[in-house]
C-alpha positions as CSV (number, residue, x, y, z in Angstrom):
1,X,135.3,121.6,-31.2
2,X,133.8,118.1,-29.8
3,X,131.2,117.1,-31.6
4,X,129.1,116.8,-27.9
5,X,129.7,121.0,-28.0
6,X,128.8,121.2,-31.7
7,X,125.4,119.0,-31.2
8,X,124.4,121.5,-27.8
9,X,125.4,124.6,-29.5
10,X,123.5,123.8,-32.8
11,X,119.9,123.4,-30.5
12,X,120.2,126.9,-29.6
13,X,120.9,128.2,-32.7
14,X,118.6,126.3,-35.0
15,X,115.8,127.6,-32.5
16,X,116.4,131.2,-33.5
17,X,116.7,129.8,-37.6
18,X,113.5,131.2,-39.9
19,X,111.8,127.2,-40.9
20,X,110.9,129.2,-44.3
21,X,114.2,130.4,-45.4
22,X,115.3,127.5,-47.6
23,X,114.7,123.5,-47.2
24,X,117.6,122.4,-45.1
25,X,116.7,119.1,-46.0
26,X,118.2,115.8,-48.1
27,X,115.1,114.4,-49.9
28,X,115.5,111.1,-47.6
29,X,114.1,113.3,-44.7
30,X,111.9,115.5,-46.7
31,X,109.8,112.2,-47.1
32,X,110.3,111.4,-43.8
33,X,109.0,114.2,-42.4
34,X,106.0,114.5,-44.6
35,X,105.0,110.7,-43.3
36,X,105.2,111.7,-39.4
37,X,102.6,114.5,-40.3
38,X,100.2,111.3,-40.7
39,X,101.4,111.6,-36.4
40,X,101.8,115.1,-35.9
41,X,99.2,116.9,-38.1
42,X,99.1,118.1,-41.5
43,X,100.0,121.7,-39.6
44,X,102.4,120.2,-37.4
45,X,105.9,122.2,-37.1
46,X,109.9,121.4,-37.5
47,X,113.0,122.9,-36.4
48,X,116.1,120.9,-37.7
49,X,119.2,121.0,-36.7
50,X,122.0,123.2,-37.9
51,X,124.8,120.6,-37.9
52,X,122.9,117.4,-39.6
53,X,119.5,117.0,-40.9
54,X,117.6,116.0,-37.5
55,X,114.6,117.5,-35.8
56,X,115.5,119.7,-32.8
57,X,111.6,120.9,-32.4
58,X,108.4,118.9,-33.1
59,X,105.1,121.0,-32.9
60,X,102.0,118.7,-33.3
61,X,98.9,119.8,-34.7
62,X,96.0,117.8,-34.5
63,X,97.4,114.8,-35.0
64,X,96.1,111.0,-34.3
65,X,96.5,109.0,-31.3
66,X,99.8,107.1,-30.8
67,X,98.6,103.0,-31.0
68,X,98.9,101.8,-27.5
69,X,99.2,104.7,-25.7
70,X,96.4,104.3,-23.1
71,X,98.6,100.6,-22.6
72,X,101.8,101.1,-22.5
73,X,102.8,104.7,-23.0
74,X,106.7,104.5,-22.9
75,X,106.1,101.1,-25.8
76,X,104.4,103.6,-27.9
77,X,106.3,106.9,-27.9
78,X,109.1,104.3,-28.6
79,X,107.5,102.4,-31.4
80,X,107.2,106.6,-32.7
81,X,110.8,106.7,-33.0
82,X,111.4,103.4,-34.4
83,X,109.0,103.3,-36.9
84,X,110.3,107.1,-38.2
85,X,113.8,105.5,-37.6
86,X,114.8,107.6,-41.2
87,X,113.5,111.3,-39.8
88,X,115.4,111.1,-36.3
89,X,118.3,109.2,-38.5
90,X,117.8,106.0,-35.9
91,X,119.3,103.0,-38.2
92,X,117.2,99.8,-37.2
93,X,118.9,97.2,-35.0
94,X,121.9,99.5,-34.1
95,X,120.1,102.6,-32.6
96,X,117.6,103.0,-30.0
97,X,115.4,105.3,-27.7
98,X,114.7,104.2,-24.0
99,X,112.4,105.5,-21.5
100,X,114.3,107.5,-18.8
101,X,111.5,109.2,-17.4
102,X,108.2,110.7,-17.1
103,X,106.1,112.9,-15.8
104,X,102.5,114.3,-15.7
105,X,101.2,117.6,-15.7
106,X,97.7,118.8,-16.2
107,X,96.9,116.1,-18.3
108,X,100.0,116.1,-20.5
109,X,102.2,113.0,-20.1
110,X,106.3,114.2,-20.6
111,X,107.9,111.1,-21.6
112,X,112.2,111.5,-21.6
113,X,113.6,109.3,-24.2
114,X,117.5,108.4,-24.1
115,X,119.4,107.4,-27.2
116,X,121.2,103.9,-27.0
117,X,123.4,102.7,-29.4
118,X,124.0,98.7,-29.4
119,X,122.2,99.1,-26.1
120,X,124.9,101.5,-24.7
121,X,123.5,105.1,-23.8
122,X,124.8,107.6,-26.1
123,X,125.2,111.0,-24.4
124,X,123.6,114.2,-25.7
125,X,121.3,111.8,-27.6
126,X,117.5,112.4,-25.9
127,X,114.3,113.6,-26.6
128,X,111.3,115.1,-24.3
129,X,108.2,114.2,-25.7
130,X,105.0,115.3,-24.5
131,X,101.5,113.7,-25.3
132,X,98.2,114.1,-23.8
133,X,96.1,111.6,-22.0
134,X,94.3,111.1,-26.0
135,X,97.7,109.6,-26.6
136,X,98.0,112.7,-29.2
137,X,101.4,114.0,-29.8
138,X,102.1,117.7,-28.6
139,X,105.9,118.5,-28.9
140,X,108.9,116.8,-29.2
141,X,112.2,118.6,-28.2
142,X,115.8,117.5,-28.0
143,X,117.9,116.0,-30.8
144,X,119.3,112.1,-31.6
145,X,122.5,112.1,-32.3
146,X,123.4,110.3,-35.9
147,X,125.7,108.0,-37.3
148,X,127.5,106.6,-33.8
149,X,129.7,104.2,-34.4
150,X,132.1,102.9,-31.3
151,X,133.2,99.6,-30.0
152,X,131.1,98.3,-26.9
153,X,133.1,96.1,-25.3
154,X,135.1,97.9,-22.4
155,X,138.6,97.0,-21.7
156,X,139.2,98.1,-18.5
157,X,136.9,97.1,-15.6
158,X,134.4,99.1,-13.7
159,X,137.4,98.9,-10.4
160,X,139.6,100.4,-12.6
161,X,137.5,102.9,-13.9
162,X,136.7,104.0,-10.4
163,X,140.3,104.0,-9.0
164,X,141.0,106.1,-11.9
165,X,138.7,108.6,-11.7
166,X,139.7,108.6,-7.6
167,X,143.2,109.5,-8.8
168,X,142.0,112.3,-10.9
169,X,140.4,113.9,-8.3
170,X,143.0,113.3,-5.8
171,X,141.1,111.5,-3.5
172,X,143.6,109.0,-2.6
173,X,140.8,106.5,-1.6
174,X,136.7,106.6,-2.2
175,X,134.9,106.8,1.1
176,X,131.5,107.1,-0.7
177,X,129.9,104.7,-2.6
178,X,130.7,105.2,-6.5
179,X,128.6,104.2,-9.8
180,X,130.3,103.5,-12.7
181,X,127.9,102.7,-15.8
182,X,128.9,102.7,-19.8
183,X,127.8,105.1,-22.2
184,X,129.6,106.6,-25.6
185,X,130.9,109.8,-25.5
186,X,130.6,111.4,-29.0
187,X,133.7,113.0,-30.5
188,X,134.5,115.2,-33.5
189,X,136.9,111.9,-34.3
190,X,135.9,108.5,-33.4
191,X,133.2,108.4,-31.0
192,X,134.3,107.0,-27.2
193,X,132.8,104.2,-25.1
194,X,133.7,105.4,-21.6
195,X,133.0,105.1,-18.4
196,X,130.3,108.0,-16.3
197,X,131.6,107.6,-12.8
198,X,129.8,109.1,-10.1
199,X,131.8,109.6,-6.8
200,X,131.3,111.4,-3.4
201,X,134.4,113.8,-3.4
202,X,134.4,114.6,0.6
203,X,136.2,118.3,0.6
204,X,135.6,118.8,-2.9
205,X,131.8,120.2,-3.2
206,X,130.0,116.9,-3.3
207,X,129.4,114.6,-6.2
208,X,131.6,114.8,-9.4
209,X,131.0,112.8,-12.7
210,X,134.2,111.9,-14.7
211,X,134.6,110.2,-17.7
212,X,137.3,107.5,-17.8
213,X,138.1,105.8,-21.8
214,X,136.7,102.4,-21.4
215,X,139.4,101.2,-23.7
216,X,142.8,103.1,-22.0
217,X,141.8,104.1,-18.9
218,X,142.4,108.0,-19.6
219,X,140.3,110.6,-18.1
220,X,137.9,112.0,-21.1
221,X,136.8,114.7,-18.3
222,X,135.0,115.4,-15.6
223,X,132.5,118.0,-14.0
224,X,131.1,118.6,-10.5
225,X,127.5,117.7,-10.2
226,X,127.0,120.5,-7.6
227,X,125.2,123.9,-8.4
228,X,124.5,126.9,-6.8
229,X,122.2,130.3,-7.7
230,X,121.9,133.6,-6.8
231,X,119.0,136.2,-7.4
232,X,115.2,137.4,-6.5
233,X,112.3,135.8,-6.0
234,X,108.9,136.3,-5.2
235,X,107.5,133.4,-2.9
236,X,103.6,132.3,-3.2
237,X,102.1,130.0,-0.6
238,X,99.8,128.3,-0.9
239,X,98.5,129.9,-3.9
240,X,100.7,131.8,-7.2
241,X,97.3,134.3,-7.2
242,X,98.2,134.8,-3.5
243,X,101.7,136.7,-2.7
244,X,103.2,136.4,0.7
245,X,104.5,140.0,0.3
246,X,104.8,143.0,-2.5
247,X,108.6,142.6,-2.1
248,X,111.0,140.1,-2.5
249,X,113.9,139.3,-0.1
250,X,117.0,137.1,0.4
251,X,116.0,133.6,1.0
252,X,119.1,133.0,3.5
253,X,119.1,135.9,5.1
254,X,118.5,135.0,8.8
255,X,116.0,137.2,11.5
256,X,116.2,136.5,14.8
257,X,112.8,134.9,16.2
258,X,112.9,135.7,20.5
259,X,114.5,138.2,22.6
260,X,117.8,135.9,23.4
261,X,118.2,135.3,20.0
262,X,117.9,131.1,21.0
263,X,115.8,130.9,17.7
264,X,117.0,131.9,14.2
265,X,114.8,131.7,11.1
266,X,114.9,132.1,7.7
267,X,112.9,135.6,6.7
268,X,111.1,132.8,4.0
269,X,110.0,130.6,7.4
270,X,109.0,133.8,9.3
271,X,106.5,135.2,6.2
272,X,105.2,131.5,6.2
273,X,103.8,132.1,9.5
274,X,102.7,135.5,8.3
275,X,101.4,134.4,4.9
276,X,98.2,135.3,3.0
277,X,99.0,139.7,3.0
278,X,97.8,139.8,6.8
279,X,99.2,142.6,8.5
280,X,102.8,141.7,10.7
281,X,102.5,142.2,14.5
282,X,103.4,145.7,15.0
283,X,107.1,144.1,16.8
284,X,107.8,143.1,13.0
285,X,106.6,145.8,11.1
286,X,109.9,146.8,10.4
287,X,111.6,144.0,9.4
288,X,109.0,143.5,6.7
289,X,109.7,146.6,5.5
290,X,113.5,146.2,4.9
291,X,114.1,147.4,1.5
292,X,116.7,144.1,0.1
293,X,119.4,144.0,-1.9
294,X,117.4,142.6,-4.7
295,X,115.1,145.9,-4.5
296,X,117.9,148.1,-4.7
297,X,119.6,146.3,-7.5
298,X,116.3,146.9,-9.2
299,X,116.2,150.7,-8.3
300,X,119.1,151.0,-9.6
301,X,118.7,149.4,-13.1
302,X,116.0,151.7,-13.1
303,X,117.4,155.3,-12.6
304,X,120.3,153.9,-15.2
């Protein structure tokens, strides 16, 4: 199994693991976690991972401020990682975490830190870190990935890499505008520097992401980036206290809006316009009373 595979699958299981049965740890970490409590709080939480001795879960309790925070926010949650370089096993000068992202909600600052080795992005390597606006940690969850070691120097050219993936996809030619950035590609072996190429694949669902060896040329594999859902839902506007209906309903399912059927709407635009539980014109009655296939699945269940 890849080690990429091994690394995901261990998240979920070390999430269901009991943190008293037994100390998973090497005495390295052991100190390491007991000086980021000084961070997180004497009560503060771990979950480790199930493959190697890194944190998967951080619970913070009551810990101190992060130094800078109010400044710079991304310079301090990184300065966190690389001052506890020995508890997320980040070796100094080699391995790195970067600011990919954040966010803010209700106060809480959600900061997502990518892994970089030799200043290449390692994949499956990230943490989300949360911390309110006192700069105090709240949770950390994710996983680094330890021990990389790969050459960062590509062989082939970003072109190349592009045509290549092209080929694999049968696209003959790219019509769309590709990326093609570096990144290493764990293995259960030696880990891969390859290329994540982003094309447009007209006919073929959208965009796709394929990994071409930086060093060969091969394809290390590829995945559509499209994605699709089914199920039920219950739709709130403008407020979650405030239902639009008791019953939920297909999203796509299309009603037809005047007698000569010149305007179609979704049944989610039409309740818009009848939002807030007021009464549908008597015309529409019916239609708002259309048991759906989402009811009847429930029904079902139900009597089972």
């Amino acid at each position: 199994m890849p080690r990429l595979s091994r690394f995901l699958t261990a998240v979920l299981l070390t999430l269901w693991l009991d943190p008293a049965a037994g100390d998973p740890l090497s005495a390295p970490q052991r100190v390491a976690w007991d000086r980021f409590t000084a961070i997180a709080g004497a009560g503060a939480s771990v979950r480790w991972s199930a493959v190697d001795d890194v944190p998967v879960s951080v619970r913070a309790a009551a810990g101190v401020s992060l130094p800078g925070f109010s400044v710079d926010r991304a310079a301090a949650v990184r300065s966190m990682f690389v001052e506890n370089g020995e508890l997320f096993r980040l070796r100094s000068g080699i391995d790195d975490m970067q600011v990919a992202g954040e966010s803010e909600h209700h106060g809480v600052h959600h900061l997502r830190m990518s892994q970089t080795y030799r200043g290449v992005p390692v994949r499956g390597g990230q943490y989300m870190v949360s911390v309110g606006t006192d700069g105090r940690l709240r949770m950390i969850g994710g996983r680094s990935v330890p021990d990389v070691d790969a050459d960062v120097n590509p062989v082939i050219s970003q072109e190349r890499a592009i045509a290549a993936a092209a080929t694999s996809l049968r696209l003959g030619s790219v019509a769309d505008p590709a990326t093609a950035s570096l990144a290493i590609e764990p293995g259960e072996g030696p880990d891969r520097l390859v290329w994540q190429v982003v094309v447009g694949a007209t006919g073929r669902a959208g965009e796709w992401e394929v990994l071409v060896d930086a060093r060969d040329g091969s394809i290390v594999g590829s995945r559509s980036r499209a994605f699709g859902a089914t199920g039920c839902a219950a739709i709130y506007d403008p407020s979650p206290l405030v239902p639009l209906r008791e019953d939920d309903f297909v999203i796509s399912e299309p009603a037809v809006d005047s007698s000569d059927g010149s305007r179609v709407r979704s049944r989610a635009q039409r309740l818009h316009r009848d939002s807030h539980g007021l009464e549908p014109p008597p015309g529409r009655r019916a239609e708002h009373s259309i048991r759906t296939a989402c009811q009847a699945r429930r029904e079902r269940k139900w009597r089972s």
